[in-house]
N, C-alpha and C positions, 0 to 999 in steps of 0.2 A: 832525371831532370828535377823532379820535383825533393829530390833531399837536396839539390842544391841549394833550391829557394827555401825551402823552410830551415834548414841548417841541422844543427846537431843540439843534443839536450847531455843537460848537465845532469846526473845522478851518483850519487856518492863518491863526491871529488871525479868522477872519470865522465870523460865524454863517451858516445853513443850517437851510431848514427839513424836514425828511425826505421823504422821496419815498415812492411808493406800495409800492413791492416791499420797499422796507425796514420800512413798517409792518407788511407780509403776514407777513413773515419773522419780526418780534415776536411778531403773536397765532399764529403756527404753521399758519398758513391754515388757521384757525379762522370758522367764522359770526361775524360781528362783533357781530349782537344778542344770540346765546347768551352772549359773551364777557364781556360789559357786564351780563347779567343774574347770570353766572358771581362777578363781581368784586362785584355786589351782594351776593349771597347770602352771600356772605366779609364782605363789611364787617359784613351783621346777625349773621350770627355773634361775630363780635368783640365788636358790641358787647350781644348778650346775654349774652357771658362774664363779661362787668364788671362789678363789685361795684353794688350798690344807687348806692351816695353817692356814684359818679363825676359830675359836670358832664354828661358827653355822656352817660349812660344816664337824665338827668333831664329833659335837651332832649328826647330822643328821644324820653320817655313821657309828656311835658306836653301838655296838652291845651288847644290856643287857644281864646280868648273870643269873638273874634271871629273872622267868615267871610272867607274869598278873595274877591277881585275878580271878577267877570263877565270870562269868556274860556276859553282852552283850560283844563281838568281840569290841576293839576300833579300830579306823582306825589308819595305817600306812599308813609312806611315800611310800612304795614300792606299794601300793594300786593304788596309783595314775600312775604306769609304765603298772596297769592291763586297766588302763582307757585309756592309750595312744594304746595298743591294740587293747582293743574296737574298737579304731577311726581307724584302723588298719595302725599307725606309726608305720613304722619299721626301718628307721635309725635316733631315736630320739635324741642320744648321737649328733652326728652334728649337727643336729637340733635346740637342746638347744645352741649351740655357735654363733648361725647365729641369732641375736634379729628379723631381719625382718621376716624369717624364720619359727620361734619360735611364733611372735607375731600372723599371720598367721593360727598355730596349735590352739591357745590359742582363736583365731576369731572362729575356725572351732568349738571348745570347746562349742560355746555357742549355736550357732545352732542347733549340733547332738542332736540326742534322745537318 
């Protein structure tokens, strides 16, 4: 999953796609589920910073008409408000306006279990 997201490196004209010690060495030999829940919690932040009338703060609060397919549960945004529970945040709405704050929550993210 994670050469997905980081991609491929260019070395001498030819691509390469990254080896394992080199992905360790990126998340800091970090949990790599913490990491990814880490980077979630960052992107909701963001985008609860965003003004009302942005495009992606309008996706994100729309509400479908219709149901999902039969099959595995996909994750929702609201999933990640069950994770801030976990962590037992309970005034996250300020939270998310305060970056320092916020960034802080998003530290703690990577640590818990």
């Amino acid at each position: 999953m994670f050469r997905g997201i980081f991609g491929r490196t260019k070395e001498n004209q030819t691509w390469r796609i990254k080896n394992n010690e080199y992905l360790d060495k990126l998340i800091k030999h970090e949990n790599i589920v913490n990491c990814i829940k880490a980077q979630r919690l960052s992107w909701f932040g963001h985008i609860q910073r965003m003004p009302e009338a942005s495009a992606t703060k309008k996706i994100f609060k729309r509400n479908p008409l219709t149901t999902r397919p039969r099959g595995r549960r996909k994750y929702r945004w609201e999933d990640i408000i069950q994770d801030l529970g976990q962590m037992k945040i309970k005034n996250w709405l300020n939270c998310v306006q305060d970056r320092a704050k916020w960034k802080v929550v998003v530290e703690k993210a990577k640590t818990s279990n």
